[in-house]
C-alpha positions as CSV (number, residue, x, y, z in Angstrom):
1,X,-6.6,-21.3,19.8
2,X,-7.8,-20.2,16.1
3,X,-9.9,-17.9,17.3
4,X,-7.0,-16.1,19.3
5,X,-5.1,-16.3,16.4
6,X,-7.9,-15.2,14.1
7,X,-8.3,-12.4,16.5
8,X,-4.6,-11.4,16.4
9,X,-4.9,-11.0,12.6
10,X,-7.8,-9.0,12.4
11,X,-5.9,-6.6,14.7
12,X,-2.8,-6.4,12.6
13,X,-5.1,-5.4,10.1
14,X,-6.2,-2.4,11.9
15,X,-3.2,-1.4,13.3
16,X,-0.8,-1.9,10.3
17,X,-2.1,0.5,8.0
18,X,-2.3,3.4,10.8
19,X,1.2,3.0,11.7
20,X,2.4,3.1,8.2
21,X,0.1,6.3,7.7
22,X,1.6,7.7,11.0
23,X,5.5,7.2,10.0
24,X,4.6,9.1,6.8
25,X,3.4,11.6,7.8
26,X,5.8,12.2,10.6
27,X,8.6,12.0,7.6
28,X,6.0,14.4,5.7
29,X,6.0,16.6,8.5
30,X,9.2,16.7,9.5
31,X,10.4,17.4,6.2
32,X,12.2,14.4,5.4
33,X,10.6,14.0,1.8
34,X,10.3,15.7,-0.8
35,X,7.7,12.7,-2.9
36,X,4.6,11.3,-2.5
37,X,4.8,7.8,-1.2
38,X,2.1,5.1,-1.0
39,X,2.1,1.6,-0.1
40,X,-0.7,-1.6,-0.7
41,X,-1.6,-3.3,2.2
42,X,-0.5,-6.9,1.8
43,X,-3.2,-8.0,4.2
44,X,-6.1,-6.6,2.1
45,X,-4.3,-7.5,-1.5
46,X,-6.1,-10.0,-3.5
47,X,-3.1,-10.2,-6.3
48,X,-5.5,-9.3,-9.1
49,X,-2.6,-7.6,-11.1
50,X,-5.2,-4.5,-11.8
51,X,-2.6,-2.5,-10.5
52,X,0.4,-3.4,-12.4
53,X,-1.1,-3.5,-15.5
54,X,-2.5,0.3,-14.8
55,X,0.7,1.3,-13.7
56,X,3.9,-0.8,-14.3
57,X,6.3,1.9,-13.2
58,X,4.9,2.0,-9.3
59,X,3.9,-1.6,-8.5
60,X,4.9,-4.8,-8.9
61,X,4.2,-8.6,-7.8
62,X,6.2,-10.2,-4.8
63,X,6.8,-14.0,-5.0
64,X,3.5,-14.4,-2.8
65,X,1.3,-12.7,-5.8
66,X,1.0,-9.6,-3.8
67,X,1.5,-6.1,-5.1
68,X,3.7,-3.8,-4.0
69,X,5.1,0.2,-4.5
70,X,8.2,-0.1,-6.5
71,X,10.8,2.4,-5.5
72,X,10.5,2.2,-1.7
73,X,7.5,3.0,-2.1
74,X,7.7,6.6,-4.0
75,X,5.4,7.4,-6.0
76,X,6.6,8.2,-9.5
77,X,3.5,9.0,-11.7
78,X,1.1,10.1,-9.6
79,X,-2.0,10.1,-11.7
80,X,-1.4,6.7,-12.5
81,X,-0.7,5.8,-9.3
82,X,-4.3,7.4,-8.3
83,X,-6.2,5.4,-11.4
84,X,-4.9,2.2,-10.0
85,X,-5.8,3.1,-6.7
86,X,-9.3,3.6,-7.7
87,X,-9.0,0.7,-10.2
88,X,-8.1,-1.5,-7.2
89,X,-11.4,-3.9,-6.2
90,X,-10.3,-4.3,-2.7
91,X,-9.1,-1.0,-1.7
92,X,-5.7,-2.2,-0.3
93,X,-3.9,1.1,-1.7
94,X,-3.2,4.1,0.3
95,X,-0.9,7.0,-0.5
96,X,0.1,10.4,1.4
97,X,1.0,13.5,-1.1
């Protein structure tokens, strides 16, 4: 039964991040926004805080010490934003612009 459920995690892994990409870009696409948006995925998130103290203005710390993009998710400063991407040890930030 762990294994199973082991299994079923490593899959929303792979899947979450694609369908987040996917429903941005449709909105990208389609016009909807105007803004570059970017999210961290929680699954990948270590809660370091190298991102929040990089850039305070686009993420912040849920209650479970992971980060997250302020502002539902738009980016405001996106050369910031791009340093703490980079500055991020486990690579759990992804943007669309």
């Amino acid at each position: 039964m762990k294994k199973k459920l082991n299994l079923l995690k490593n899959e929303k892994r792979k899947i979450l991040p694609v369908a987040f990409t996917v429903v941005l870009t449709f909105i990208t696409i389609a016009g909807i926004a105007s803004s570059n948006y970017g999210y961290v995925d929680k699954y990948f998130c270590i809660g370091c805080m190298t991102c929040v103290d990089v850039d305070s203005e686009d993420f912040q710390m849920n209650d479970n010490s992971i980060a997250f993009v302020r502002h539902n998710g738009e980016i405001r400063d996106a050369d910031l934003f791009e340093i703490a991407k980079e500055s991020c040890p486990m690579d759990a930030i992804h943007y669309t612009f």
